[in-house]
MARVEXDO-52787 format. One record per residue (C-alpha): x, y, z. Coordinates in pm, 1 decimal. Example, Ala and Ser with C-alpha at 12.3 -4.5 7.8 and 13.67 -1.06 7.14 Angstrom:
# residues 2
x y z
1230.0 -450.0 780.0
1367.0 -106.0 714.0
# end
This chain:
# residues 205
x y z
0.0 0.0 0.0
70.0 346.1 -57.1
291.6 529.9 206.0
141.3 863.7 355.2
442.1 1105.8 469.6
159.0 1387.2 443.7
-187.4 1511.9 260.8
-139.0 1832.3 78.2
-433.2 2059.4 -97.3
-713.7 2278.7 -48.5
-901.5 2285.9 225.7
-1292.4 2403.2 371.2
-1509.3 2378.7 680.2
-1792.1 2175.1 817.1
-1895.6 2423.0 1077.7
-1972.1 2433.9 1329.7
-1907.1 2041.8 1258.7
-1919.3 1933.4 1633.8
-2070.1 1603.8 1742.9
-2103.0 1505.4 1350.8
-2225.4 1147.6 1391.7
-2248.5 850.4 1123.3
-2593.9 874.0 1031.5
-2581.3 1199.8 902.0
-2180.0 1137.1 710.4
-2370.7 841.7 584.5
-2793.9 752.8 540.9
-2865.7 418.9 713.9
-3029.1 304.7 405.8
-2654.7 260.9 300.7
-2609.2 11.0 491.6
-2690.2 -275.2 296.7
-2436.1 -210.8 -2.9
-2177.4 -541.1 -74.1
-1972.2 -312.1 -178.5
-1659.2 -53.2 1.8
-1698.4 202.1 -307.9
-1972.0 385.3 -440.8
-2053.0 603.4 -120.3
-1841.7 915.3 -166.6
-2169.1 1093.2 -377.4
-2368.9 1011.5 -32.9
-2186.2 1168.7 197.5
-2389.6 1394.0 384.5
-2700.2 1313.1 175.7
-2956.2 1361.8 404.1
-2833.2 1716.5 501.9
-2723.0 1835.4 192.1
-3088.3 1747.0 87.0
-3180.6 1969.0 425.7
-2954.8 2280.7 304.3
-3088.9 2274.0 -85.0
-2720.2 2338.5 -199.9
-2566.0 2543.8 125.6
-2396.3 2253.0 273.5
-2073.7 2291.3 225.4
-2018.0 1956.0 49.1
-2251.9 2176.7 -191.5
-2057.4 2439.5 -248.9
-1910.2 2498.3 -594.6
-1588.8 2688.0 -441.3
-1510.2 2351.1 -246.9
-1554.3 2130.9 -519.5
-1190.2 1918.5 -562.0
-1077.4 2022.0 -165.8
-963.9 1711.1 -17.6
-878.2 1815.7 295.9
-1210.4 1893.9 594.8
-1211.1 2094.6 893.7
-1386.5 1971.9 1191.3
-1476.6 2037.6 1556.3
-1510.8 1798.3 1789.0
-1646.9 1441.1 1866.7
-1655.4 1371.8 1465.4
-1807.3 1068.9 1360.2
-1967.4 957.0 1658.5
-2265.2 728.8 1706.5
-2327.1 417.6 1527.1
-1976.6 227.8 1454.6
-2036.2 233.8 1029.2
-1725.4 168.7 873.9
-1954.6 274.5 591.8
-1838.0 666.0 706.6
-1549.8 658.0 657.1
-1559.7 500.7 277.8
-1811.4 789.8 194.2
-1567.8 1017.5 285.3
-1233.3 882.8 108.8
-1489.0 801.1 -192.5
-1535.1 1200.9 -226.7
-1252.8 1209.1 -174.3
-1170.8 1336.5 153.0
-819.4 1271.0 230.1
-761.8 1456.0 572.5
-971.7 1559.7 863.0
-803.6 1842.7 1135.7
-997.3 1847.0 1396.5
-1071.6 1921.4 1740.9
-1157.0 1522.9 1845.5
-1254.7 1224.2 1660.9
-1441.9 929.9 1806.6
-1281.7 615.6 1932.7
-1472.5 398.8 1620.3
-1457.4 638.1 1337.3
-1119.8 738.0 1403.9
-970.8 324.5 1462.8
-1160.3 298.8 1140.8
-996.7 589.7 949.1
-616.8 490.1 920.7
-727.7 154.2 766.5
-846.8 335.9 479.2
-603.4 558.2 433.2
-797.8 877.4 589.2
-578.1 1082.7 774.5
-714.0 1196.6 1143.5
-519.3 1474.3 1297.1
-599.7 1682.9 1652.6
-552.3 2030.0 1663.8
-618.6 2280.8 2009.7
-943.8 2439.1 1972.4
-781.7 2792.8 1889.8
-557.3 2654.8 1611.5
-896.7 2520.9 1446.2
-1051.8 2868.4 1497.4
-777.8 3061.7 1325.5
-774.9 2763.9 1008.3
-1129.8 2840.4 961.7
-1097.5 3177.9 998.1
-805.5 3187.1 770.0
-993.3 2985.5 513.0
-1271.2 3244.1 511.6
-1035.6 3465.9 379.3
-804.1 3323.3 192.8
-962.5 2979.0 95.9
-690.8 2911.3 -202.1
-456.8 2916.9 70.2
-238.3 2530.5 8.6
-286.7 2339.0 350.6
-85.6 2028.8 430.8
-49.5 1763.6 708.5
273.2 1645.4 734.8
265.6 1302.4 962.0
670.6 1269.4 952.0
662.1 1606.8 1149.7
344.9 1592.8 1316.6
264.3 1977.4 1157.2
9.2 2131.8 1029.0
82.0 2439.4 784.6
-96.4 2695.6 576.1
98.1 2863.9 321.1
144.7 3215.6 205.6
-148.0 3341.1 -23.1
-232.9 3681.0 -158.4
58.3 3861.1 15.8
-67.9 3728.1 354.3
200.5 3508.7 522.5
76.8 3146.5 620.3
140.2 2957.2 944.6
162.6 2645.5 1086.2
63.2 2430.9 1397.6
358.4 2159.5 1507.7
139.1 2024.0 1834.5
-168.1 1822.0 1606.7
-192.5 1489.5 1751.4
-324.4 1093.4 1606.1
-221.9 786.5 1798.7
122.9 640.6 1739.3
-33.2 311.7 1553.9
-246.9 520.7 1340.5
57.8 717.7 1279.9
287.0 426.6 1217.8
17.8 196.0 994.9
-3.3 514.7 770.5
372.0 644.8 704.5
506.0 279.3 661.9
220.3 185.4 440.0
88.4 -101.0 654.6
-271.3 -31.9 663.8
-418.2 -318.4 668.7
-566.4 -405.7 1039.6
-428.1 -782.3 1050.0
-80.7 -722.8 942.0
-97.2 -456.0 1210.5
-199.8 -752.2 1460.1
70.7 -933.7 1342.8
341.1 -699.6 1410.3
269.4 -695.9 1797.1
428.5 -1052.5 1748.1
352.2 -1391.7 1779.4
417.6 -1445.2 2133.3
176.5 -1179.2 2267.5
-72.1 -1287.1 2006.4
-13.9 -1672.8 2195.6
-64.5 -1521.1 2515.1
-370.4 -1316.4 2499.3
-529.8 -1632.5 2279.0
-429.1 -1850.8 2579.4
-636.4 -1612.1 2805.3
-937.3 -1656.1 2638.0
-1206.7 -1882.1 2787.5
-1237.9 -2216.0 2584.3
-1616.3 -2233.1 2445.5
-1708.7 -2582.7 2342.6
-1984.6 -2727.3 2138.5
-2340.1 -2754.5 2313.8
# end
């Protein structure tokens, strides 16, 4: 798989994008696709219907951005992988935001959808920055651990070197190692013997 060092592009807002939860990145009626592609024109469906072409997902200046601004608690509720595979099909590439939830985020690095923390004041002055200068190049380097925003229109861009994702996350997506079970396997194959050891035997009724 691909190695991600860092997710560069334009960027927009899903304000005030707190407490976002699964149902609304993705209808229920969703969930009965055999398939992991297809979902990226769903995203946000059901309240992009709501907004009659306001949402931002709507918008025709954020058309091609692949990187979304959040607040906090994204992608909580119901534990739909289905989410996240709307998102990467728009394609999102990278969230910043203020908190993710447990599920959505342990289900982001497997698909190659970068999840980054930033201090609630950082993710005030993006948005605010991206108000007024929305061509402004945005990128999320994982090597460093840094978000920046680069100079646009004479105005000089900054950057934010405390954003946050857990080390595994980190780890599964610079080395290229996605993939859940190979991430298993890496813990090694005597801690793998000892937890399966630990586990109550269940025969056969």
């Amino acid at each position: 798989m691909e190695k991600i060092l860092r997710v560069e592009g334009k960027a927009f807002c899903l304000s005030p994008g707190n407490n976002v939860d699964t149902d609304q990145i993705i209808p229920g009626k969703y969930m009965k696709w055999l398939t992991m592609s297809g979902f990226g024109p769903h995203v946000f469906e059901d309240e992009r219907a709501k907004s009659k072409g306001e949402h931002p997902f709507d918008l025709p200046e954020n058309k091609g951005r692949t990187i979304l601004v959040v607040g906090e608690n994204f992608g909580c509720g119901s534990s739909r992988e289905h989410a996240v595979w709307a998102l990467v099909g728009w394609p999102i590439r990278a969230i910043i935001g203020e908190s993710f939830a447990e599920i959505f985020r342990g289900n982001s690095a497997p698909n190659g959808l970068v999840c980054v923390d930033v201090a609630p004041k950082f993710r005030a002055k993006l948005e605010e920055w991206l108000r007024r200068y929305g061509e402004a190049n945005v990128c999320v380097n994982l090597t460093e651990m840094v978000v920046s925003i680069g100079y646009v229109d004479g105005a000089l861009g900054f950057k934010y070197d405390s954003c946050t994702m857990p080390d595994e996350h980190r780890e599964m997506l610079i080395s290229g190692q996605w993939n859940t079970t190979e991430a298993l396997l890496s813990v090694g194959e005597e801690t793998i013997r000892k937890v399966a050891l630990s586990l109550p035997y269940i025969g056969q009724s």
